[in-house]
N, C-alpha and C positions, 0 to 999 in steps of 0.2 A: 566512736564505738556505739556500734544500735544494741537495742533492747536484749537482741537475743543475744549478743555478742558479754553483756553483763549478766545475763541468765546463767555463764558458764566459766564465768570467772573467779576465781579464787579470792580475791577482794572483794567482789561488790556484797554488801550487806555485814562488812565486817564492823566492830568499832572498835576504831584506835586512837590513841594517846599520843600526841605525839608533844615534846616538852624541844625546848629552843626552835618553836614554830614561827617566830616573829621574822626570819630570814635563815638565809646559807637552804644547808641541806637539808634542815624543819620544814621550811617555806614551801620548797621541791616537794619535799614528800606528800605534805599534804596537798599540794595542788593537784598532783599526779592520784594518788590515793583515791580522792573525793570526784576527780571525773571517772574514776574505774567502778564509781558506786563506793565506795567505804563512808560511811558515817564517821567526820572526824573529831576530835576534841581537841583541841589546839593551845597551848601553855608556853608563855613564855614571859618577862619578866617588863618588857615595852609595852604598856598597854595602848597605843598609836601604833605604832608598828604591830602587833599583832590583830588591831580593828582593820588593817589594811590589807593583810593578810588574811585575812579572815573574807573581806569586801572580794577579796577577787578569786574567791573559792566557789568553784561550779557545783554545787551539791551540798548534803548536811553539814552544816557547821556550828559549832558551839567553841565559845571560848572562855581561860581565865586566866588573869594575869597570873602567872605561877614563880615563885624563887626555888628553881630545888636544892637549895642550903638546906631547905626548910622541911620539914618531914613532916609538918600540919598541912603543906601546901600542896605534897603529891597525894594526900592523904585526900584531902577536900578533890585534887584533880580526879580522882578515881570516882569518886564518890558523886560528883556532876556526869560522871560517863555513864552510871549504873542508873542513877536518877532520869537521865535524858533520853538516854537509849534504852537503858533496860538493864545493859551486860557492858563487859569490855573484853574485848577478843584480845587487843593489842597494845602496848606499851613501847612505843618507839623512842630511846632517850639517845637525844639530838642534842641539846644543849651541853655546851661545853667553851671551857675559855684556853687560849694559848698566849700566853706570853716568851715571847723567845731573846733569851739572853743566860751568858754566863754564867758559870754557879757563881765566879770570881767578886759578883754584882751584889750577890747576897740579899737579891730581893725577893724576904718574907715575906712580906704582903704579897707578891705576886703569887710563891709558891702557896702560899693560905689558900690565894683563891681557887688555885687551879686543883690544891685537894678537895677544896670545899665543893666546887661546880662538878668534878670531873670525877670525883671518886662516889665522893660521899653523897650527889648527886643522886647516881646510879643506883644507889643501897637505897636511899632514902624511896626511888621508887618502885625498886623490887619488896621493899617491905609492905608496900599498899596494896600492892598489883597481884603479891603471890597468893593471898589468903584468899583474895574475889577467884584467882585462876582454881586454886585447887577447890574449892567451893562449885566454881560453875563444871571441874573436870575435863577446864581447856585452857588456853591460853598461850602467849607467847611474847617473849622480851623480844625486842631487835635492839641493839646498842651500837651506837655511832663509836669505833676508836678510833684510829688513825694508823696511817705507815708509818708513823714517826716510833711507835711500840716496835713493829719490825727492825727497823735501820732507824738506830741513834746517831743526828748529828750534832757539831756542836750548836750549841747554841738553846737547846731542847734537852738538855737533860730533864730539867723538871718535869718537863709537859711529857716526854716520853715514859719520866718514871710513871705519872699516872696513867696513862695509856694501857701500859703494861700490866697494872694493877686491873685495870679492869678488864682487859682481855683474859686477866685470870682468874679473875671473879667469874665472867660469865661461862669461859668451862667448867668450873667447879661447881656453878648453877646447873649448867648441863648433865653433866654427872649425876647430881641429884634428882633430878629434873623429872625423870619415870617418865611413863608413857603417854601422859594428856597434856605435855606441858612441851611447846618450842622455844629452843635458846639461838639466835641468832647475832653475831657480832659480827659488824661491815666495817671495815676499816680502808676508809678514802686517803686516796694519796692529796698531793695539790690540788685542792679545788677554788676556782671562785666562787670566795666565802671572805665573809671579814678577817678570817683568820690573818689573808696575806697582808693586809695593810698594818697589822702590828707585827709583819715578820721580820723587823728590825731593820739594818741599815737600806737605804733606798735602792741601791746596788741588787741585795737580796730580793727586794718587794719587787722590784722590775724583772727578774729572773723567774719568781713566781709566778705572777703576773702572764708573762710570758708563756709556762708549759702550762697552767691550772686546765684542769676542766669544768664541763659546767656542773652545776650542783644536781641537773636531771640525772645526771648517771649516776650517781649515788644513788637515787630518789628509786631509779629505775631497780640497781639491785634490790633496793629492801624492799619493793614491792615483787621481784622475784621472790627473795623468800618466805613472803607473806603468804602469797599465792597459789604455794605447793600445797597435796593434798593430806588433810590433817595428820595421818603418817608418815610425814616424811621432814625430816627435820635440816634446812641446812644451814650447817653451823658458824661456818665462817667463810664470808668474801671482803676479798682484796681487789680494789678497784684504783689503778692508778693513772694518769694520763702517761700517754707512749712516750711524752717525752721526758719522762722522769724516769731517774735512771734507780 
């Protein structure tokens, strides 16, 4: 893309957050992002893995190790975005864990995490993001769910119930949302992403394995709806590889 070509683009000059940037569909986005010209801020929990990430990012890049358990942590990520850049246009929450197995299993500690990452994640950083958004009188969430919220199978109860929950949250963000503020929720079907290698018996992982797509096309939607112009809000894409049924 040449100069004039980012002159007229909908992300370039934008700055965004983006949290589980250290790989999967974090990774994509911001690579894809920051050659389109976005200023990115990049958070994720690996601090190697996200230095490496970061190394092979074509444009502005700022990074910090971030846990979004933690609500000091999106708190300080927002706060590096307004200090470095200036502003934050955009909060992309990428970061998320799956574990796939039986309720019958009755693994706590799993379900803990996947509310702790996946729900309370989410909250933890719309609490940082909304005050700077309604403050600067712009702004906008993108949040990673999944087709597992759509079609529950077994093995994903847990993981889908948090899915669900936050596909519900972010309408209901919407709804309140008024007229300065974008809510977007992308929910990728199979992609390669670490998700598939804990998606349980080897059988399943090779089946995954098999239809995933790559995690650019994720990357690719949520920089579509980044990109649209500041009135126009879209609210939810569903991206699945064809060969998921």
């Amino acid at each position: 893309m040449d100069v004039t070509d980012l002159l007229h683009d909908g992300v370039a000059g934008k700055v965004v957050a983006i949290t589980g940037a250290s790989s999967g569909i974090g990774a994509a986005t911001a690579r894809l992002l920051a050659a389109r010209g976005a200023r990115v801020v990049l958070a994720a929990r690996r601090d190697e893995r996200l230095a490496e990430v970061a190394g092979g990012v074509d444009g502005e890049v700022v990074t910090r190790v971030t846990d979004v358990r933690r609500r000091a942590d999106l708190a300080a990520l927002v706060d590096l975005a307004r200090e470095r850049f200036g502003r934050l246009d955009v909060l992309v929450a990428s970061a998320g864990v799956a574990h796939v197995a039986p309720v019958d299993d009755l693994a706590v500690e799993h379900w803990d995490e996947m509310l702790d990452v996946n729900v309370r994640g989410v909250l933890h950083g719309i609490a940082a993001a909304l005050p700077v958004f309604r403050a600067q009188g712009s702004g906008q969430f993108v949040t990673v769910v999944s087709t597992a919220g759509l079609r529950v199978v077994p093995g994903q109860a847990v993981y889908a119930a948090t899915k669900n929950a936050v596909r519900t949250l972010c309408e209901g963000l919407r709804q309140e949302a008024g007229p300065d503020l974008r809510v977007t929720a992308v929910s990728p079907g199979v992609t390669d992403t670490e998700f598939i290698v804990g998606a349980g018996e080897p059988d399943v992982v090779a089946r995954y394995a098999a239809m995933a797509m790559p995690a650019d096309a994720v990357a690719r939607a949520i920089a579509y709806a980044i990109e649209q112009p500041p009135g126009v809000d879209v609210n939810e894409i569903v991206v699945r590889p064809t060969a998921q049924s």
